[in-house]
mmCIF file as Biopython writes it, N, C-alpha, C and O atoms, coordinates in Angstrom:
data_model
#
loop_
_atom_site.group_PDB
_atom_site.id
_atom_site.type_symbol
_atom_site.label_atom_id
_atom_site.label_alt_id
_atom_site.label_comp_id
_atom_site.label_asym_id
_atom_site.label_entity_id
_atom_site.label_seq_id
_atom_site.pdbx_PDB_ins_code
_atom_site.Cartn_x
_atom_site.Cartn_y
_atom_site.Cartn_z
_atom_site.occupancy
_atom_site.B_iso_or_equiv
_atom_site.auth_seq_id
_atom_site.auth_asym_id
_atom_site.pdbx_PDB_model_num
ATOM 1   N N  . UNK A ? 1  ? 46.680 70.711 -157.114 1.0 0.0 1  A 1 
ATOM 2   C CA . UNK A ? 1  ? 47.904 71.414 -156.796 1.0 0.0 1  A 1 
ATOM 3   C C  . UNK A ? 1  ? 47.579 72.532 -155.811 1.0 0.0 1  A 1 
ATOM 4   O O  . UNK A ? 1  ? 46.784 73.440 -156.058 1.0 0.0 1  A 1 
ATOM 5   N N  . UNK A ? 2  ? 48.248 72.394 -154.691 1.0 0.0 2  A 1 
ATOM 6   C CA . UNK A ? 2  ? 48.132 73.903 -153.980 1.0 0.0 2  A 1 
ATOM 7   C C  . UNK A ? 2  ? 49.578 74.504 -153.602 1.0 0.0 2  A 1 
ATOM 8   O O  . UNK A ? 2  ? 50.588 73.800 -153.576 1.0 0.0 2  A 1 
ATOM 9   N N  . UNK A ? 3  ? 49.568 75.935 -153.302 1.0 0.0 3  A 1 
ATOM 10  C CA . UNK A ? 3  ? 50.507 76.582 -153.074 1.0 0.0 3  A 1 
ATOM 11  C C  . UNK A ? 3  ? 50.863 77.671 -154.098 1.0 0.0 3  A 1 
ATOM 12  O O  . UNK A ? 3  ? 50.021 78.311 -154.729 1.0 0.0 3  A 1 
ATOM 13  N N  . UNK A ? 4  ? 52.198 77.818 -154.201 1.0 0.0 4  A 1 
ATOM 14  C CA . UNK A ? 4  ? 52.588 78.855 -155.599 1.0 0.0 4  A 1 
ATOM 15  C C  . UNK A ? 4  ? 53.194 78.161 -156.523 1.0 0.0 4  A 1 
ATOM 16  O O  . UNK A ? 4  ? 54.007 78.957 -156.992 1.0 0.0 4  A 1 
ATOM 17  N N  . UNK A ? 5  ? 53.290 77.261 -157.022 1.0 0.0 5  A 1 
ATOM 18  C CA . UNK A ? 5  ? 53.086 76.431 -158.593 1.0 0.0 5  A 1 
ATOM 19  C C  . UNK A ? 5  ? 52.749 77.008 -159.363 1.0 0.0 5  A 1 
ATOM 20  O O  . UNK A ? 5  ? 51.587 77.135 -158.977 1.0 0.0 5  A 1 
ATOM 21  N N  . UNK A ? 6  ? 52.814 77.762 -160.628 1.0 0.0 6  A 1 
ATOM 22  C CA . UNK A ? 6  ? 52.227 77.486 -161.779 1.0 0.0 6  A 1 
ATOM 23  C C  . UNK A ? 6  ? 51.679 76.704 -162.294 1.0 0.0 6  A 1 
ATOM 24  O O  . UNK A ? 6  ? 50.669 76.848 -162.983 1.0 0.0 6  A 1 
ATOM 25  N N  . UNK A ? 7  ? 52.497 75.310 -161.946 1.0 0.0 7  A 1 
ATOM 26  C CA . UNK A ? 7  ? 51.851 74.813 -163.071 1.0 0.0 7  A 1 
ATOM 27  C C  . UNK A ? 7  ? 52.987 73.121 -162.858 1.0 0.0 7  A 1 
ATOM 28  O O  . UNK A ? 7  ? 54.195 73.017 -162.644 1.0 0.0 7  A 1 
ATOM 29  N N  . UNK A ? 8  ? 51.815 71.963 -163.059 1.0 0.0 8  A 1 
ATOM 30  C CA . UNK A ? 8  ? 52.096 70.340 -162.496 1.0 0.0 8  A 1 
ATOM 31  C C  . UNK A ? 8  ? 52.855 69.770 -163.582 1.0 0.0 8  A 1 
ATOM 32  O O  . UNK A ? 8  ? 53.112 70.283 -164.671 1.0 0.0 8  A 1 
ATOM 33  N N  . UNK A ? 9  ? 53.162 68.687 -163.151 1.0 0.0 9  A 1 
ATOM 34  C CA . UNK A ? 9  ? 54.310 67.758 -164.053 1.0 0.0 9  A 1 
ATOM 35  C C  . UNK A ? 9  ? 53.837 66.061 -163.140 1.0 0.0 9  A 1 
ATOM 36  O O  . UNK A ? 9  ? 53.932 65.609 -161.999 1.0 0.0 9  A 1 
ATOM 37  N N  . UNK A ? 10 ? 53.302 65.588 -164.524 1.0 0.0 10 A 1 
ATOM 38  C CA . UNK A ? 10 ? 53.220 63.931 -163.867 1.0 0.0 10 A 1 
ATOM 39  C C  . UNK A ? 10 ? 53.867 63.238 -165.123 1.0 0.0 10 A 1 
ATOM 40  O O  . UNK A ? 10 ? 53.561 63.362 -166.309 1.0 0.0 10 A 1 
ATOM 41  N N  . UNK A ? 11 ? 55.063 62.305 -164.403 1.0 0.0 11 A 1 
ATOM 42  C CA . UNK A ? 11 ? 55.590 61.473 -165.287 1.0 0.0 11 A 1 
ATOM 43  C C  . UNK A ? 11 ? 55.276 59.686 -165.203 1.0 0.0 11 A 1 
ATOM 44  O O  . UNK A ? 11 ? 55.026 59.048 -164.181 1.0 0.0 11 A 1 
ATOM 45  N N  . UNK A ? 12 ? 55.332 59.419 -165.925 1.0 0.0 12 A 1 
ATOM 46  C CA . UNK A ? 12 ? 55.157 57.733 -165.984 1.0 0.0 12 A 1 
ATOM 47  C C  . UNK A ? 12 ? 55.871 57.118 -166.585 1.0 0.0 12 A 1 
ATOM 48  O O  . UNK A ? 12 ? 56.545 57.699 -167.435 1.0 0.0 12 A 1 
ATOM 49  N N  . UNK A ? 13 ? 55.976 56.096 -166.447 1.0 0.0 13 A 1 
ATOM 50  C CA . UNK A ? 13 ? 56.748 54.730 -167.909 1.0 0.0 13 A 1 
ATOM 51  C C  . UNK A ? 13 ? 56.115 54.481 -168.077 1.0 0.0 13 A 1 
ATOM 52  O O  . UNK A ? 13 ? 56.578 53.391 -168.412 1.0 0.0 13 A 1 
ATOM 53  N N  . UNK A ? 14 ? 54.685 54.319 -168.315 1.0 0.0 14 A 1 
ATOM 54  C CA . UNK A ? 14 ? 53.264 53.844 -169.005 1.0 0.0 14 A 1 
ATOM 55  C C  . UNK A ? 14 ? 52.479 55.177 -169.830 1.0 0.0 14 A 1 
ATOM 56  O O  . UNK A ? 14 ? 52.969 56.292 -170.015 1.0 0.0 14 A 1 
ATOM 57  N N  . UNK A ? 15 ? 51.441 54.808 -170.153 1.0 0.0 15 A 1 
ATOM 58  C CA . UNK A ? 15 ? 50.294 55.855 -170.880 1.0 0.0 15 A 1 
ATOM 59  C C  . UNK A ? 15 ? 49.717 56.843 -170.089 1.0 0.0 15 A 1 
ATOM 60  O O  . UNK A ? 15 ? 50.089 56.767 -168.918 1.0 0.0 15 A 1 
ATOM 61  N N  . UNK A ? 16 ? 49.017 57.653 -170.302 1.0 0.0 16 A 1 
ATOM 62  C CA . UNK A ? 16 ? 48.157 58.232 -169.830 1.0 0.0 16 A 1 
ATOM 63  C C  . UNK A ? 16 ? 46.752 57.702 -170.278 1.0 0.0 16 A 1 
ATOM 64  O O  . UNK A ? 16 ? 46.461 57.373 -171.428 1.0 0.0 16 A 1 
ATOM 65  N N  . UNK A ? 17 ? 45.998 57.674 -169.277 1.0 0.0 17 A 1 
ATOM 66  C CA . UNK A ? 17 ? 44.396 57.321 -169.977 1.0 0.0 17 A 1 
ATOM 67  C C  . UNK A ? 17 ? 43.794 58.645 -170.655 1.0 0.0 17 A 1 
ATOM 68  O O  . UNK A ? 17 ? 44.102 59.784 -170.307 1.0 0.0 17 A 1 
ATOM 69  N N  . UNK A ? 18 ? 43.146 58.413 -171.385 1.0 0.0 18 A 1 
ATOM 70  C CA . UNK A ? 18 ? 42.124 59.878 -172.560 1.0 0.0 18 A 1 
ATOM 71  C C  . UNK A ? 18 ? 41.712 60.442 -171.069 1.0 0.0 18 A 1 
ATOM 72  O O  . UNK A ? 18 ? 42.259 61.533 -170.907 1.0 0.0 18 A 1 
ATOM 73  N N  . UNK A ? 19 ? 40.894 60.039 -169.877 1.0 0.0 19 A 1 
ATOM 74  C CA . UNK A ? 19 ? 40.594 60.622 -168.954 1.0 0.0 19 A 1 
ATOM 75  C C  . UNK A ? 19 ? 41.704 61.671 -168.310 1.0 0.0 19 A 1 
ATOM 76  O O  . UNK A ? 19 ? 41.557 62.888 -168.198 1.0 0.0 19 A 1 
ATOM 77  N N  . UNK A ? 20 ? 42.865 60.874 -167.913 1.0 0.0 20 A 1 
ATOM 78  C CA . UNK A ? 20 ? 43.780 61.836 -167.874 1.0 0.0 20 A 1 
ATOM 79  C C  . UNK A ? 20 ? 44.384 62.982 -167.918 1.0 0.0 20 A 1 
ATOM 80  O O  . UNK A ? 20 ? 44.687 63.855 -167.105 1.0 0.0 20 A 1 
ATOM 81  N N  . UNK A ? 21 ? 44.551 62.724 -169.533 1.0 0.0 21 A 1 
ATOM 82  C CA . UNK A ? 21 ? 45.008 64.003 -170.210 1.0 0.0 21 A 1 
ATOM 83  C C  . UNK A ? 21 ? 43.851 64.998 -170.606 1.0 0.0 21 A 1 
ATOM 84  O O  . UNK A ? 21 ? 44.190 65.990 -171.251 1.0 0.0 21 A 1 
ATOM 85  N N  . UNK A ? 22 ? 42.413 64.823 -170.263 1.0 0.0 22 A 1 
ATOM 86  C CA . UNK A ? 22 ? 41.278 65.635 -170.508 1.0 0.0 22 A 1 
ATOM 87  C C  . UNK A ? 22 ? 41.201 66.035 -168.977 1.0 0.0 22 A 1 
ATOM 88  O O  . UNK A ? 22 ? 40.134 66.593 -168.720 1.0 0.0 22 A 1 
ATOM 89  N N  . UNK A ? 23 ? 41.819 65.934 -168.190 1.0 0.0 23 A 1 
ATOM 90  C CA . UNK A ? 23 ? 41.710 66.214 -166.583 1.0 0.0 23 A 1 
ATOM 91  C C  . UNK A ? 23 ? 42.981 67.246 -166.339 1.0 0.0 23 A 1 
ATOM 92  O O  . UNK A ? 23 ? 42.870 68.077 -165.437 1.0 0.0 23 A 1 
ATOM 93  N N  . UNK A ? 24 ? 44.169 67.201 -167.124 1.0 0.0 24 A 1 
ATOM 94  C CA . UNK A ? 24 ? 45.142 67.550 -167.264 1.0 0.0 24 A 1 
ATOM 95  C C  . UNK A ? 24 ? 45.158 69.123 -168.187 1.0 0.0 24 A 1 
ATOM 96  O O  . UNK A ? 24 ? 46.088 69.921 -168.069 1.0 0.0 24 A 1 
ATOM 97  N N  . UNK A ? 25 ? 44.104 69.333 -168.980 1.0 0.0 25 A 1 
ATOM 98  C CA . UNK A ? 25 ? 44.365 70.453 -169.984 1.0 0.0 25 A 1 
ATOM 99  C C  . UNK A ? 25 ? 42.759 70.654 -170.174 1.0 0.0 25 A 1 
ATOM 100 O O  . UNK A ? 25 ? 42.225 70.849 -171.266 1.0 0.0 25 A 1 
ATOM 101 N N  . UNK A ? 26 ? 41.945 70.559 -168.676 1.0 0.0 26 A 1 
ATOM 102 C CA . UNK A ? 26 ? 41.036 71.041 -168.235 1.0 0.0 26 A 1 
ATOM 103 C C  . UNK A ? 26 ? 40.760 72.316 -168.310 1.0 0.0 26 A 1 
ATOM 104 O O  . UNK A ? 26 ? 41.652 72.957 -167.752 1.0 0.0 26 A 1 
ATOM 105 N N  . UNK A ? 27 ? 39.615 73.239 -168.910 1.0 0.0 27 A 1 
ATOM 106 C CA . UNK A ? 27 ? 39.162 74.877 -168.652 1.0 0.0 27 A 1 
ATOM 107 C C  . UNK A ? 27 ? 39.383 75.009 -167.348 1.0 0.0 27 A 1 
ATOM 108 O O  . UNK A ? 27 ? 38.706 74.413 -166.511 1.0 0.0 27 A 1 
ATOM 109 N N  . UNK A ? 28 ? 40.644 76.043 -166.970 1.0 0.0 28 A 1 
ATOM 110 C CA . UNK A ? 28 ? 39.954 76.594 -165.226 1.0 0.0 28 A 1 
ATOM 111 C C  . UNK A ? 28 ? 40.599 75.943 -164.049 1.0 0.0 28 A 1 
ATOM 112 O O  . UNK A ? 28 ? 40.474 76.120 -162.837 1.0 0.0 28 A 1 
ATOM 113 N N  . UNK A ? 29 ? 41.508 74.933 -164.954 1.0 0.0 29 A 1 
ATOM 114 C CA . UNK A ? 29 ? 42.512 74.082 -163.540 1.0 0.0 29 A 1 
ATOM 115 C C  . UNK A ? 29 ? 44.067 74.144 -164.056 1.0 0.0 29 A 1 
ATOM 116 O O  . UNK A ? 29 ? 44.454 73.713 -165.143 1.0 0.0 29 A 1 
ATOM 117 N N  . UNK A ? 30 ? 44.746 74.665 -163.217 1.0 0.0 30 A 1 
ATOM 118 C CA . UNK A ? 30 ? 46.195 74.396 -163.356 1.0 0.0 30 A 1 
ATOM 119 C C  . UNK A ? 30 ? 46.774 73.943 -164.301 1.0 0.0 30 A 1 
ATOM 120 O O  . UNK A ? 30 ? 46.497 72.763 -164.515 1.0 0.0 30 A 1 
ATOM 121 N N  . UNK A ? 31 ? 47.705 74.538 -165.191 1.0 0.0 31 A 1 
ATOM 122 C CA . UNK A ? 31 ? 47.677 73.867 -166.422 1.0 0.0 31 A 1 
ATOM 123 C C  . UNK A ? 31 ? 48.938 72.393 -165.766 1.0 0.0 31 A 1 
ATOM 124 O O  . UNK A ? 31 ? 49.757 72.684 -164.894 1.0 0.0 31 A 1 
ATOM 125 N N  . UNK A ? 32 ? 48.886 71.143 -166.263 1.0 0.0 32 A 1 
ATOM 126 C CA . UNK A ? 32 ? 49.477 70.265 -166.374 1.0 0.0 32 A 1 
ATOM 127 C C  . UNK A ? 32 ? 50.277 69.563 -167.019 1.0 0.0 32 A 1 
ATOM 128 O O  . UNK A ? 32 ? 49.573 68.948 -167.819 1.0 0.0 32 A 1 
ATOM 129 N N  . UNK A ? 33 ? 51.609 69.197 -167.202 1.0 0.0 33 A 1 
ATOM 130 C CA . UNK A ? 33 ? 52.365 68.764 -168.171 1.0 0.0 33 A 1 
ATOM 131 C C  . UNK A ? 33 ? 52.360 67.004 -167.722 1.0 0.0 33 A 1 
ATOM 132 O O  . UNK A ? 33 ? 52.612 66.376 -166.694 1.0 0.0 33 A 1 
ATOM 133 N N  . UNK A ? 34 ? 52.039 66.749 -168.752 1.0 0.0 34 A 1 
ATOM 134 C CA . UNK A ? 34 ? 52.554 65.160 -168.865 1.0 0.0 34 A 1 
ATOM 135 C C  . UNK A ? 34 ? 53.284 64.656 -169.762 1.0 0.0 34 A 1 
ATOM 136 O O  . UNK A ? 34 ? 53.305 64.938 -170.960 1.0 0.0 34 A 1 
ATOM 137 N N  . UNK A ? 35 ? 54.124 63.616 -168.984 1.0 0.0 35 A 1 
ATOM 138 C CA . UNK A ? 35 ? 55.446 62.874 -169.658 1.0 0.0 35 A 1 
ATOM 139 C C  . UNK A ? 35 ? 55.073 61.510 -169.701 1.0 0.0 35 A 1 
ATOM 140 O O  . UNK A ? 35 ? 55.113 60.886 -168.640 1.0 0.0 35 A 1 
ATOM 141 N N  . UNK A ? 36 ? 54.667 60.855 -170.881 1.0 0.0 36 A 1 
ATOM 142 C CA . UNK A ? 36 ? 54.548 59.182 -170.617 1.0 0.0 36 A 1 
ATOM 143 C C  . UNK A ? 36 ? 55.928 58.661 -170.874 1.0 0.0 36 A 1 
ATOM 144 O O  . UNK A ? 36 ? 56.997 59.261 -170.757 1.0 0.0 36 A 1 
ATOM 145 N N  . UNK A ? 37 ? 55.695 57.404 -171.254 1.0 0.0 37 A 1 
ATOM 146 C CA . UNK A ? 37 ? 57.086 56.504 -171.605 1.0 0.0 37 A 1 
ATOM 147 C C  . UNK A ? 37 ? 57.761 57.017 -173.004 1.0 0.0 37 A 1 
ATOM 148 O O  . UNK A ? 37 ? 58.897 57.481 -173.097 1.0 0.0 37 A 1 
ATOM 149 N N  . UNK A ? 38 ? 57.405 56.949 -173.410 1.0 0.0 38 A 1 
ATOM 150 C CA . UNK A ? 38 ? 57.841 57.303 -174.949 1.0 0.0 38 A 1 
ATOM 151 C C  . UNK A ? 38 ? 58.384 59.143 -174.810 1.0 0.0 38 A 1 
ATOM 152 O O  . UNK A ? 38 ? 59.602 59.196 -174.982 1.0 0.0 38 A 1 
ATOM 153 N N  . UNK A ? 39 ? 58.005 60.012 -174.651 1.0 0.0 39 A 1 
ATOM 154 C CA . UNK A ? 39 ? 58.128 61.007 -174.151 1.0 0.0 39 A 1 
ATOM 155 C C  . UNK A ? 39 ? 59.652 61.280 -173.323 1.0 0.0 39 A 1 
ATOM 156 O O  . UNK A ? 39 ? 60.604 61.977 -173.673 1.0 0.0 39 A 1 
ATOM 157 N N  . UNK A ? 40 ? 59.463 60.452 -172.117 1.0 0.0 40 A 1 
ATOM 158 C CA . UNK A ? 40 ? 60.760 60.064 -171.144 1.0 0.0 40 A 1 
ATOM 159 C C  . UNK A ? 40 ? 61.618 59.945 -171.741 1.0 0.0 40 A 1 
ATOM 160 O O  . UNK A ? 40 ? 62.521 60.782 -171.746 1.0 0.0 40 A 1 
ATOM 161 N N  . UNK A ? 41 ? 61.636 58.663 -172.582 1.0 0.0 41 A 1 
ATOM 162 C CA . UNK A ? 41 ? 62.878 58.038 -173.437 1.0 0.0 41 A 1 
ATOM 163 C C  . UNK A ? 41 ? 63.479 59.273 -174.904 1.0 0.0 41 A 1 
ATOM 164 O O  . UNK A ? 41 ? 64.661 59.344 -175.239 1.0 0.0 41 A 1 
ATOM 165 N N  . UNK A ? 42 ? 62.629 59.899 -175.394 1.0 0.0 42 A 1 
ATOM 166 C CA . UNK A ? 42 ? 63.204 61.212 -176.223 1.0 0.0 42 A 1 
ATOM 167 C C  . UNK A ? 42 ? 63.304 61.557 -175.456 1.0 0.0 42 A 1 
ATOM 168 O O  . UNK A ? 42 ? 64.392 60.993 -175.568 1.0 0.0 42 A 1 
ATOM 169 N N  . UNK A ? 43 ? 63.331 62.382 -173.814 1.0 0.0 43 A 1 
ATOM 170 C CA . UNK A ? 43 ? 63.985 63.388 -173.558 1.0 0.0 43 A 1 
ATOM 171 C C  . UNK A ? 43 ? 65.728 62.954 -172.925 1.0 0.0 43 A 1 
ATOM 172 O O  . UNK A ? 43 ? 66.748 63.617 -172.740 1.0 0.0 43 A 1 
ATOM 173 N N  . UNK A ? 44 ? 65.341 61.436 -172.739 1.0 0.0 44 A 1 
ATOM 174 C CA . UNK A ? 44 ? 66.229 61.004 -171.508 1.0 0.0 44 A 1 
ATOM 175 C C  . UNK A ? 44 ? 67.286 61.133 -173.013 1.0 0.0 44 A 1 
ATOM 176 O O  . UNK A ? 44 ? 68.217 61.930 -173.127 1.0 0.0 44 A 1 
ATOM 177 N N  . UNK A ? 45 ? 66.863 60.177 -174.013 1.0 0.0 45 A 1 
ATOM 178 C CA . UNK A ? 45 ? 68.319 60.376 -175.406 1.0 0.0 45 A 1 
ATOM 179 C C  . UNK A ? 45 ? 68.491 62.073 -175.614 1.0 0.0 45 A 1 
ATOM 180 O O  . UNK A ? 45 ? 69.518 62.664 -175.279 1.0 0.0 45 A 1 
ATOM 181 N N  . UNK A ? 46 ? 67.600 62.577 -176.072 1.0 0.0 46 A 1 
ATOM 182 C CA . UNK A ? 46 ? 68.017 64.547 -176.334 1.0 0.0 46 A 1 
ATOM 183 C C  . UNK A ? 46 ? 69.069 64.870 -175.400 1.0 0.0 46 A 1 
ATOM 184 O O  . UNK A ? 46 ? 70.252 64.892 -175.740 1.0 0.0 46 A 1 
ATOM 185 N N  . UNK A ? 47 ? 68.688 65.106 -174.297 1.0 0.0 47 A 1 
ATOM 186 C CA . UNK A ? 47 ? 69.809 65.772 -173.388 1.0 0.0 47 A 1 
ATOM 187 C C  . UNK A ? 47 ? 70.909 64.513 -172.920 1.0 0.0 47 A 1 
ATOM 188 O O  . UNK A ? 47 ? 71.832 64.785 -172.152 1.0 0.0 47 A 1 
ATOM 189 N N  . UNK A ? 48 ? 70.746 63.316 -173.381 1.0 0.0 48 A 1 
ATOM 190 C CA . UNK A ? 48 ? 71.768 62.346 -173.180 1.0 0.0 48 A 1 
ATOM 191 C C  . UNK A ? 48 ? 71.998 62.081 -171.293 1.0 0.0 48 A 1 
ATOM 192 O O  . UNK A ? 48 ? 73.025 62.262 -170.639 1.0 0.0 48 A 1 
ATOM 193 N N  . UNK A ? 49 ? 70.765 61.652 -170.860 1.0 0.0 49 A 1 
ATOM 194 C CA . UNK A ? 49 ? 70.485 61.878 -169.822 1.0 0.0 49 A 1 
ATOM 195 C C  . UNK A ? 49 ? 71.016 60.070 -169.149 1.0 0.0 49 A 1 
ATOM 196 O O  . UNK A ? 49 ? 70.029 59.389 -168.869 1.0 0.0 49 A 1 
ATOM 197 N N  . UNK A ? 50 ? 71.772 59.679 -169.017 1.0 0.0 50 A 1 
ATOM 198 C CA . UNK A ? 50 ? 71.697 58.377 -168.730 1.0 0.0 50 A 1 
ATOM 199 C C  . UNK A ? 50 ? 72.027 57.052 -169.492 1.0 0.0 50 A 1 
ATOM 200 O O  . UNK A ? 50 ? 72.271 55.954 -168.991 1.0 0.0 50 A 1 
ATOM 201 N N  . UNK A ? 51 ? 71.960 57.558 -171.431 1.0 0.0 51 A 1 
ATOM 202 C CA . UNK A ? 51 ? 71.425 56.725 -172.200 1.0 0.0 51 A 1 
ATOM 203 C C  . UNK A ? 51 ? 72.696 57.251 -172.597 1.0 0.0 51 A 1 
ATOM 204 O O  . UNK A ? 51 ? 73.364 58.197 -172.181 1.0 0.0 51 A 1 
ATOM 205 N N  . UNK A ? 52 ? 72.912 56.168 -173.760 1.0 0.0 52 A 1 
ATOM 206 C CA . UNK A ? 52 ? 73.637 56.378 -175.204 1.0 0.0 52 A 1 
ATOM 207 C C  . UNK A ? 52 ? 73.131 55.929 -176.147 1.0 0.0 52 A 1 
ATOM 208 O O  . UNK A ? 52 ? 72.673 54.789 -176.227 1.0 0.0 52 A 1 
ATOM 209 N N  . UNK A ? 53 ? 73.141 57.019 -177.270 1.0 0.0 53 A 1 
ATOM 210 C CA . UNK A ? 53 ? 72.987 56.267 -178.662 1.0 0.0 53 A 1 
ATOM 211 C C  . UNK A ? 53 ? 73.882 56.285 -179.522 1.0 0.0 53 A 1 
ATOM 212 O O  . UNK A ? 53 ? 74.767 57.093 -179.803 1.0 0.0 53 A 1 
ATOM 213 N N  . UNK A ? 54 ? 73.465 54.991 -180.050 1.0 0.0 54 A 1 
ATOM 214 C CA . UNK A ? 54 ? 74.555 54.332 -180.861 1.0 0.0 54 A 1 
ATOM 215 C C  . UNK A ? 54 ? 73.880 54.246 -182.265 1.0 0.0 54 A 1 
ATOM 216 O O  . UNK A ? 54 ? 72.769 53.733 -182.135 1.0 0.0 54 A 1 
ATOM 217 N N  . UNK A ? 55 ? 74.220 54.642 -183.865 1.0 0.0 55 A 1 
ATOM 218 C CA . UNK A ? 55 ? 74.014 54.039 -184.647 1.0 0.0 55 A 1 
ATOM 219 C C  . UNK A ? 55 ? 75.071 53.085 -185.403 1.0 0.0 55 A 1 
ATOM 220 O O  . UNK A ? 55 ? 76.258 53.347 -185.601 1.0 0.0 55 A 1 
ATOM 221 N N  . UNK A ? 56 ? 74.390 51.946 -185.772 1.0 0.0 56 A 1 
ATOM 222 C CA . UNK A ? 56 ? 75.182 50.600 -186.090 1.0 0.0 56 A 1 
ATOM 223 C C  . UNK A ? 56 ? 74.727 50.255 -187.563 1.0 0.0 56 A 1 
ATOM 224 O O  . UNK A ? 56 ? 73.559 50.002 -187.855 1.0 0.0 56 A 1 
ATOM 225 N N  . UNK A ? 57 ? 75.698 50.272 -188.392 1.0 0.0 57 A 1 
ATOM 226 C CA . UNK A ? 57 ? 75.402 49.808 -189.769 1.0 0.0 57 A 1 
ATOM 227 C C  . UNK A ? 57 ? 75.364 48.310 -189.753 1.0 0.0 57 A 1 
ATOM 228 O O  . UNK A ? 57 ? 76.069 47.988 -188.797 1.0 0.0 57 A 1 
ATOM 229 N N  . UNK A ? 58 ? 74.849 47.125 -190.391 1.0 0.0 58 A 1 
ATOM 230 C CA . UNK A ? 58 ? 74.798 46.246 -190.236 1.0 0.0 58 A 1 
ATOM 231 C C  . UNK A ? 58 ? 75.426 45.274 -191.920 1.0 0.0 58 A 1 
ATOM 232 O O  . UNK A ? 58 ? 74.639 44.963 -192.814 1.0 0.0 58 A 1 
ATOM 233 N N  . UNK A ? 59 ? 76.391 45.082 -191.950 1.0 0.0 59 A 1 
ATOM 234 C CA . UNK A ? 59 ? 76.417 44.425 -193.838 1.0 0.0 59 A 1 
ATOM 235 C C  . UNK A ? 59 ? 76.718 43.025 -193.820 1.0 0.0 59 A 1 
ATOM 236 O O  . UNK A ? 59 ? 77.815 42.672 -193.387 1.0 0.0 59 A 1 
ATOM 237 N N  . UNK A ? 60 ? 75.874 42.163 -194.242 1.0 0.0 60 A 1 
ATOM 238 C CA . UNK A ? 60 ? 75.268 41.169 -194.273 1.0 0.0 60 A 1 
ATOM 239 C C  . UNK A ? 60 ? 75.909 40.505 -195.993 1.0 0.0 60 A 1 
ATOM 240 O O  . UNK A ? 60 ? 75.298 40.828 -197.012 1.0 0.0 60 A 1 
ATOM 241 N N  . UNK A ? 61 ? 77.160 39.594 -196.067 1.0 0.0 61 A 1 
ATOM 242 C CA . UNK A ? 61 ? 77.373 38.905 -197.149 1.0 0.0 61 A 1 
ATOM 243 C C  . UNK A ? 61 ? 76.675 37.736 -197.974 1.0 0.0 61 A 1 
ATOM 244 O O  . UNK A ? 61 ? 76.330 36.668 -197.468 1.0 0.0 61 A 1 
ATOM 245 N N  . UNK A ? 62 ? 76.525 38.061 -199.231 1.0 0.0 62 A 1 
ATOM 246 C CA . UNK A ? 62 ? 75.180 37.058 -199.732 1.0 0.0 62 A 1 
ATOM 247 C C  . UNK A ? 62 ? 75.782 35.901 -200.756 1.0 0.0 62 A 1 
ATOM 248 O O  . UNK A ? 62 ? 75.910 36.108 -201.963 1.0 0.0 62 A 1 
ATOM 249 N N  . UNK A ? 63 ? 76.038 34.992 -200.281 1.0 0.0 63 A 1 
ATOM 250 C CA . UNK A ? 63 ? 77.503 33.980 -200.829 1.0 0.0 63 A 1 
ATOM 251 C C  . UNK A ? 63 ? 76.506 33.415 -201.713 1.0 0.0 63 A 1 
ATOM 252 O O  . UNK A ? 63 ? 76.835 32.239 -201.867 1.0 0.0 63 A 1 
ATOM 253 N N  . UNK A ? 64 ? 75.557 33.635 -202.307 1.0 0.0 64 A 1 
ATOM 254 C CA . UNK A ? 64 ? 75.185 33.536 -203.401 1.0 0.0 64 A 1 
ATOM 255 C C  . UNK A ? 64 ? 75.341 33.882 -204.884 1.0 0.0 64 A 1 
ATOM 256 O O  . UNK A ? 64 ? 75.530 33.201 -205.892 1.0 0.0 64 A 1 
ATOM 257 N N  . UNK A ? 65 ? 75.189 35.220 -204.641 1.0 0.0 65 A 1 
ATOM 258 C CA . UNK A ? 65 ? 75.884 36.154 -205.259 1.0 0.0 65 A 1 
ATOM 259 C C  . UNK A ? 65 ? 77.052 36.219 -205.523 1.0 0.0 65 A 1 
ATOM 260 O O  . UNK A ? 65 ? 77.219 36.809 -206.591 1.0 0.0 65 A 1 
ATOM 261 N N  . UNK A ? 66 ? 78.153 35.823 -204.961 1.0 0.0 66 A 1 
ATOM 262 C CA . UNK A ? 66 ? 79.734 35.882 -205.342 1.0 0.0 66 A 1 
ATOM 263 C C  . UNK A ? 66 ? 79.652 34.439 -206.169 1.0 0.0 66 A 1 
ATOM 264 O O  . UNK A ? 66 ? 80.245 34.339 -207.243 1.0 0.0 66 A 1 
ATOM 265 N N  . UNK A ? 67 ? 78.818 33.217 -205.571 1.0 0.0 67 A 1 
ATOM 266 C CA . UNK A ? 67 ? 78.901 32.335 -206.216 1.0 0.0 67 A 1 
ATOM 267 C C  . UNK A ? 67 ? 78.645 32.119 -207.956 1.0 0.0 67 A 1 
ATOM 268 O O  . UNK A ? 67 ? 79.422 31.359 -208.534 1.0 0.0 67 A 1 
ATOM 269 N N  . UNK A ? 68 ? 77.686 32.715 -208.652 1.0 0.0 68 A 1 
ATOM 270 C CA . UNK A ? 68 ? 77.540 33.084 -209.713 1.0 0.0 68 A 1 
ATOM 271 C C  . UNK A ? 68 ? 78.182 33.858 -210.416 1.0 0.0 68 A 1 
ATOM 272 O O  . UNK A ? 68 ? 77.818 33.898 -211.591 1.0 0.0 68 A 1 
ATOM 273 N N  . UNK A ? 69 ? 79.494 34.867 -209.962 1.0 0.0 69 A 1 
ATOM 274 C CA . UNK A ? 69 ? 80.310 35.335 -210.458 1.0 0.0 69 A 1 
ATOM 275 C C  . UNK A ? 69 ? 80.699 34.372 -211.387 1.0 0.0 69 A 1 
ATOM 276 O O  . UNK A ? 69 ? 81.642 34.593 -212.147 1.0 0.0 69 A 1 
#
């Protein structure tokens, strides 16, 4: 990073490698924020960024059961 930054932001739809994030929250270098996939997707639902969530109950009749009545 150069210039007047504080401080980096790398996002992905994939992982970070262990190398990475030990390159990222390094002694003595810029501190770095990383966002993988999983990360993205909670922030993108939190602030309702694009997404909707939906919860869906699902009830499933067991005509077995009524049959033995």
């Amino acid at each position: 990073m150069q210039g007047r930054a504080d401080k980096g932001l790398f996002i992905t739809t994939g992982k970070f490698t262990r190398d990475a994030i030990k390159e990222a929250t390094r002694d003595g270098a810029p501190p770095i924020d990383l966002i993988d996939g999983d990360l993205l997707c909670e922030k993108l639902k939190e602030f309702s960024l694009g997404v909707k969530t939906e919860l869906i109950e699902e009830v499933t009749i067991n005509p077995e059961w009524f049959e033995k009545i």
